[in-house]
N, C-alpha and C positions, 0 to 999 in steps of 0.2 A: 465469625459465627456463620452456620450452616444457614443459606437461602432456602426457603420452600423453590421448588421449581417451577410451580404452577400462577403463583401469584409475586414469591420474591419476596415475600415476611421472613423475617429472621425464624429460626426456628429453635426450638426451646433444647440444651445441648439433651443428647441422650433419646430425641424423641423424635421420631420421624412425620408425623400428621401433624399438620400445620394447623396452627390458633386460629389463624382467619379463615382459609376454604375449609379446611376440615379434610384435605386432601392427604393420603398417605403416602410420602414421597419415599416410601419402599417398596411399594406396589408395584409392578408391570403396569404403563401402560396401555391400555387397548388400541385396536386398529383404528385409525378417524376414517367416519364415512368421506364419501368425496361428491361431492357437486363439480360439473364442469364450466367453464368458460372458455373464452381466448381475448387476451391482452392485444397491445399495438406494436407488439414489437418486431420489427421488418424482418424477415428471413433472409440469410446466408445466399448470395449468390454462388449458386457451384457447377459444375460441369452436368451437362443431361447423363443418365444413365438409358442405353438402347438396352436391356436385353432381349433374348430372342422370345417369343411368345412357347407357353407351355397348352400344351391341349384341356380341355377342360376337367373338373374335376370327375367328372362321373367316368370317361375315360382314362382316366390316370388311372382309377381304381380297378379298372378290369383288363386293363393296359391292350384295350384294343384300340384301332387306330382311332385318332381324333379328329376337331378343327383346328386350325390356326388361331383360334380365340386363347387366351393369355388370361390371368389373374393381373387387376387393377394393383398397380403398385402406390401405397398412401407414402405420399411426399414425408421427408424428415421434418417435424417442426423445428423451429428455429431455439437457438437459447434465448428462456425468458418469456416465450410463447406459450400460453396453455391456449385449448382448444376444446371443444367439446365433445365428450367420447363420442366415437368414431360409431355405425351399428354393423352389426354383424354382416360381411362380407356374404355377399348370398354363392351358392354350390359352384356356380362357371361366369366369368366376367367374361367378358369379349374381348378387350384390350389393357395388354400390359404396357404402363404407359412409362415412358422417358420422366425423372425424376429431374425440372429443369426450372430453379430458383429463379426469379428474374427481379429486376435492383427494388422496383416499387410495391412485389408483392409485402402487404402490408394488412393483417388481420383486423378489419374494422373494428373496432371497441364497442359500436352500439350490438355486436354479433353477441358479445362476451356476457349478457344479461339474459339469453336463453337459456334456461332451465327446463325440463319437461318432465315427466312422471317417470321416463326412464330413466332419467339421470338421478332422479330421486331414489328410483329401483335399487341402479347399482351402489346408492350411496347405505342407502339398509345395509345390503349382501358385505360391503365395504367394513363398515362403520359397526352393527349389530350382530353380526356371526362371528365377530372376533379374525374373522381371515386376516392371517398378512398376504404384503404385496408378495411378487412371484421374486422366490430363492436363486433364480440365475444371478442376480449380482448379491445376496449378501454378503457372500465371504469377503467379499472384497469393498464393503465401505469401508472399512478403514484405510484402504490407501486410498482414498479423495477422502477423510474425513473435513467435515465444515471449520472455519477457521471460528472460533468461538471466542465470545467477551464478557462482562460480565455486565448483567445489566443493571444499569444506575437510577439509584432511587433516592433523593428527587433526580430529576434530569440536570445535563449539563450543557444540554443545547440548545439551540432555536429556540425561541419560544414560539416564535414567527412559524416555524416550517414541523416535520415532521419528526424531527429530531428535537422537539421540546422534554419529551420521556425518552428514556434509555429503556423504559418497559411499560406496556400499555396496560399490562394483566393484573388482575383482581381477582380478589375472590365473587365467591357465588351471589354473597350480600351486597357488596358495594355493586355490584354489575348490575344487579336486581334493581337495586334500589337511582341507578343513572339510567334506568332503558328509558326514559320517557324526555331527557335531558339533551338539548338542541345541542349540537355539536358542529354543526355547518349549515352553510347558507351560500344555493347558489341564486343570485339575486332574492328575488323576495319569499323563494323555496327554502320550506325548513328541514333538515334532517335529522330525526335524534338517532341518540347513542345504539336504542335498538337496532331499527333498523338498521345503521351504519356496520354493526356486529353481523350481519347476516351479508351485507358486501363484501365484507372483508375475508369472512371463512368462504367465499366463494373462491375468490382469489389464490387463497391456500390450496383447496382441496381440487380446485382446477388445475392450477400448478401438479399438482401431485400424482391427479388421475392422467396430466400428460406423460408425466415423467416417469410415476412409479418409482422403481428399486434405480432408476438411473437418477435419482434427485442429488444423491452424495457428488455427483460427476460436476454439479452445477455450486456444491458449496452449500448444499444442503441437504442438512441432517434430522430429520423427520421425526427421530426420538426424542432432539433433544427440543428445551424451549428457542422459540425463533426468534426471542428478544435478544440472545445471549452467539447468536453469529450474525459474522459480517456475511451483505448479501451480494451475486457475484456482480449486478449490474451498477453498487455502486460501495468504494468501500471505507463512505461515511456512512453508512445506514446498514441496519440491522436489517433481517429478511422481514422483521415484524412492522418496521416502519418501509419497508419497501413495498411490501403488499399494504396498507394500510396508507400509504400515497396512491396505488392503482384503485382501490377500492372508492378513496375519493375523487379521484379523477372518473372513475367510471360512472357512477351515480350522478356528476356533473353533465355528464354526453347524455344522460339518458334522462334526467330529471330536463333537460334542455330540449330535448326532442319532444319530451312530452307535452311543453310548454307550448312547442310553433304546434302542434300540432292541434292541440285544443285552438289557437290563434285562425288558425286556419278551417277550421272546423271537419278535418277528417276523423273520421271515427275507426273506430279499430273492425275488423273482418268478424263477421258472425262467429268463424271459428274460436275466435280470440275469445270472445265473449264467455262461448260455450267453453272453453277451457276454464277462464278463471272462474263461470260461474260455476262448475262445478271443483274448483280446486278442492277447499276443503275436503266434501267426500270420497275424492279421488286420496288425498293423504290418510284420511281415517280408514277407507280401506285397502290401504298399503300398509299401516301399522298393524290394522288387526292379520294383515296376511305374514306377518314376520313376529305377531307374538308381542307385541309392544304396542304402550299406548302413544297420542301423539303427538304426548309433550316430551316422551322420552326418542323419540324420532326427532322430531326437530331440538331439543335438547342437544344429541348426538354429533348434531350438524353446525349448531349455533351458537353456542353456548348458552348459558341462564341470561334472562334481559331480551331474548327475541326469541318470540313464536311464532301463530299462524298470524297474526296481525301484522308482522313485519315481513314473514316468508310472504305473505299477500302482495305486501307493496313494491316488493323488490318485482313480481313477477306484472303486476298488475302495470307498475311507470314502465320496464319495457314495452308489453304492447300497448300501453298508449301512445309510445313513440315510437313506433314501427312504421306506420302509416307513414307521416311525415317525411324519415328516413327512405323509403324506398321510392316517395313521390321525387324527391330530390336527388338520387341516384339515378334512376329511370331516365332520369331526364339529359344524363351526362353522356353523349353522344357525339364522340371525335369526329372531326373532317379526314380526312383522308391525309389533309394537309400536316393535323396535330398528329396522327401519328406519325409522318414523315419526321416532325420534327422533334419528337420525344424519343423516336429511334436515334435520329442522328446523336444525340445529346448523352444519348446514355451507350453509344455503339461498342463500347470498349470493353464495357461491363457485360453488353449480350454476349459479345465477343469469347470473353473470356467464360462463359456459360456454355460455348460453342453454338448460339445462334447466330443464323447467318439471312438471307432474304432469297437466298433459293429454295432451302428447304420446306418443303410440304404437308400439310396434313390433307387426309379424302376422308370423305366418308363416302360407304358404299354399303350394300342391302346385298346378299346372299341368302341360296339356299342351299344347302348341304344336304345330297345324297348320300351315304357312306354304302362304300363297297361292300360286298356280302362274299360268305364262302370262305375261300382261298384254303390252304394247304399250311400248318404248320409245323415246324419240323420239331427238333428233339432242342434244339437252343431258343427255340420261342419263335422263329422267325417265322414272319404269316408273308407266303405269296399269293398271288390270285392267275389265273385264268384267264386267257383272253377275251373269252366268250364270257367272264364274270366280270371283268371289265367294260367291256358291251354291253352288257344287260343294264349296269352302272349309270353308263353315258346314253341309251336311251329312256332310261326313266326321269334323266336329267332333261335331256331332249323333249321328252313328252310336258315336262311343266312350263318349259319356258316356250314350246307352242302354245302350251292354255293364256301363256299371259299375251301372249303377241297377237293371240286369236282375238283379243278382248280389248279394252279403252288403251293399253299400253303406256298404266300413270303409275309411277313411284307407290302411291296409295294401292295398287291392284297388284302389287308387287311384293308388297309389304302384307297383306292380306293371303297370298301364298304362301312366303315364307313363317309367318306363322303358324300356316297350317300344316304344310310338308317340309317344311326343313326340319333337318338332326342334326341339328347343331343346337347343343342346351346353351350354351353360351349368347345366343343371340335369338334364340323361334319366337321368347316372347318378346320381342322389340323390331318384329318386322326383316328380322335377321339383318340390323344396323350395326356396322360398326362405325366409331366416329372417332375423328381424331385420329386416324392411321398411321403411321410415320415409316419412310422407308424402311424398309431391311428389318420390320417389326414379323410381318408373316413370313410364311413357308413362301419359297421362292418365284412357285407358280403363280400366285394370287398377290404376293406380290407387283412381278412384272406385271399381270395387267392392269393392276390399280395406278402404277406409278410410268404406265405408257407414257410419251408426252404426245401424243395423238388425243388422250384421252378427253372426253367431254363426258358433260351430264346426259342422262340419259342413254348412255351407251350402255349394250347389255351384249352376253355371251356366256359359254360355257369355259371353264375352267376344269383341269384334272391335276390335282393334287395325290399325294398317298393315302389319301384319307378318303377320297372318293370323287366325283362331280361338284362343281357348285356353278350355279345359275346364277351369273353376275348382271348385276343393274348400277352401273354408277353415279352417284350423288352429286358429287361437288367436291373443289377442291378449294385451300384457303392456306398462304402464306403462313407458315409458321410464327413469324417474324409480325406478322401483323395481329396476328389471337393472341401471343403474348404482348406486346405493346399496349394493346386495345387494355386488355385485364390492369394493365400497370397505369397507362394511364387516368382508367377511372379510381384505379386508388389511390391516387395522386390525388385527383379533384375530389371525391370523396372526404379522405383525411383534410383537405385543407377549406372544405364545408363545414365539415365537425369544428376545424379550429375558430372557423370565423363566429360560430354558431355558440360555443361556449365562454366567444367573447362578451357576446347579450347578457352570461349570468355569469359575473363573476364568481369565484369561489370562496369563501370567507369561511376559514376554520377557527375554532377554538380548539387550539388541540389540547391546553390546558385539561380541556370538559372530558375528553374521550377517555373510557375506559373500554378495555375490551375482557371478557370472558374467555377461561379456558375451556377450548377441547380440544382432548388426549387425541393427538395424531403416531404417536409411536405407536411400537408393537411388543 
């Protein structure tokens, strides 16, 4: 007999809307909004990617000449990874950067509970305007379609683990009628079914908002129910019990920190306060801005069983446990000596990433004069002038005497550049670039950044094709040790959380759990 697909009720032969949800499983279903997160799952170590820096956007556009400032290149996330939507890249970045995994980059978990009103934004535009994801990979989910099961009602597994149901889904009523129903317990913390429903579709639609149309690539299939495929990280478990295992481990990290942190008696940042005290009105007028009330908003997102009461608490235990969390990260501060010895330990691995302990980063402050005039001919090509060159290099000349006339501090330096540099990629940031990496800029501004004479404090004129720039340098910093540094605190980090969720154990009933559908196909 034919399964509902929403809930998994038999369905009556001949008749496509199911007895229990009352769902019509001939219908399309609609886009699912998306909330973001990020999970713990470590990232792929892989080779850096250098490419050469592109000029910035407003010069691309009129394809007159540029700076050496590059578009920010966002690292691949790892499989298994979701993250939180990225925000809009602004007009000109400064540095395009080396794309360079390293073994202990590792996405904290207490990260994966920020939610914010934009993420709420795009889960409306998501979720309420009917959009599908973007058409470059349709045609092609079926060749990675999801390896799919059937899901078993009662279950045949675990009763112990997460595998006690072969499907977690219900209808509208039963869901309704469990949201107030304790489902877990991390020590004397209780969580019921609502709330828990409101973890778990984070889980999903963070996944989703990672991945998008490349989700089939991963072994999952977005139209169909997630109880009903095996999932890629494990393949005793459904995708539905595999997010619904993160969802309870994540509410354990965070229901934990909020714990030490009331212990301790930090209080969360004004800011915090003023977020959540204003959540509500913040979602009531985001509903009425998309035409919807804001049960069918969160509805959209949660299923039936959790509203603002439990979209409250999910947001509310993160920042109470924020504080806590970054008092304890803060405080995680290598020797010199640990990273010596967490390089050596993992050197095979940097190795094979291609980091090495010569390699450099600088950061340094410029101002950018760009040339004027020149002559161009019938194929585009703009020359200049000698005397338009000169005019270039003493107006360059004239600011870096105003600076050298004056206190001659990094600050007085930074206070020029952005007032007379033309360079959009850096004027408003003191014209800093940071993070440098050889062979990243044009070659003259290169060489002098990657002098081995160089020190801080050093300053000069630069001529590039693009104009003058009035150099001041920063500082320089081992490649080799800013990555290690970053790996190593999330080394200690991760293994804080562990020790810290060993205070609250986690005690499920997963017997109790039901979860709610929402329609994530298209």
């Amino acid at each position: 007999m034919e399964k509902c697909r929403f809930c998994q009720t038999d369905l009556e032969e001949g008749n496509s809307v199911c007895p229990n949800c009352g769902k019509d499983n001939a219908q399309e279903e609609t886009a699912a909004p998306e909330l973001t997160e990020t999970s713990v799952e470590p990232e792929q170590v892989q080779a850096p990617e250098q490419p050469e820096a592109d000029p910035p956007a407003q010069e691309k556009e009129t394809g007159e000449a540029s700076t050496e400032a590059g578009e920010t290149a966002e690292p691949q996330a790892a499989a298994g990874e979701t993250a939180q939507a990225a925000p809009a890249e602004p007009e000109a970045t400064p540095i395009q950067e080396g794309v360079r995994a390293t073994p202990g980059k590792i996405a904290l978990a207490v990260a994966a509970v920020v939610v914010l009103l934009a993420a709420l934004i795009a889960l409306v535009m998501a979720g309420l305007s009917g959009q599908e994801p973007e058409d470059t990979l349709q045609a092609e989910t079926t060749q990675a379609a999801a390896e799919t099961v059937p899901a078993t009602v009662p279950a045949d597994g675990n009763p112990e683990d997460v595998t006690c149901k072969g499907t977690y889904t219900v209808g509208d009523e039963e869901a309704l009628a469990n949201r107030d129903t304790v489902v877990a317990k991390a020590g004397d913390y209780e969580l019921t079914n609502g709330q828990l429903q409101v973890y778990y579709w984070m889980e999903v639609q963070g996944f989703l908002s990672t991945y998008g149309a490349y989700a089939p690539y991963f072994g999952l299939d977005y139209t169909q129910p997630l109880d009903t495929q095996i999932s890629m990280d494990d393949e005793n478990l459904t995708w539905q019990q595999f997010f619904l295992q993160n969802a309870l481990n994540n509410w354990q990290q965070t229901r934990a920190l909020a714990a030490e942190a009331e212990k301790n008696n930090l209080e969360m940042s004004q800011e915090s306060r003023d977020y959540l005290d204003n959540l509500e009105q913040s979602v009531e007028e985001l509903a009425q801005q998309y035409d919807v009330t804001v049960e069918e908003l969160l509805l959209s997102n949660f299923g039936t069983g959790a509203g603002m009461e439990e979209y409250r608490y999910f947001q509310e235990l993160y920042e109470s446990g924020y504080p806590y969390y970054a008092q304890e990260t803060n405080n995680l501060v290598p020797t010199d000596q640990d990273l010596e010895d967490f390089f050596a330990l993992h050197e095979e691995d940097y190795a094979n990433s291609g980091l090495n302990k010569e390699d450099l980063f600088v950061d340094v402050r410029h101002i950018l004069i760009q040339i004027e005039g020149g002559t161009t001919d019938e194929e585009g090509n703009t020359t200049y002038s000698d005397e338009e060159w000169e005019t270039c290099r003493a107006e360059a000349q004239a600011i870096l005497d105003e600076w050298l006339a004056g206190d001659k501090t990094e600050d007085s330096f930074a206070a020029l550049a952005t007032e007379k540099s033309e360079d959009p990629g850096s004027q408003a940031v003191g014209g800093l670039y940071q993070q440098v990496y050889e062979g990243q800029m044009v070659q003259p501004f290169n060489d002098w950044c990657f002098d081995e004479s160089r020190q801080t404090g050093d300053y000069g004129l630069v001529k590039t094709d693009y104009g003058y720039h009035v150099m001041y340098f920063v500082s320089s910093e081992p490649q080799w040790k800013y990555y290690t540094e970053s790996d190593w605190k999330t080394e200690q980090s991760n293994q804080m959380m562990a020790e810290l969720v060993e205070q609250y154990p986690l005690d499920v009933a997963y017997e109790n759990i039901t979860l709610a559908n929402v329609e994530m196909g298209v």
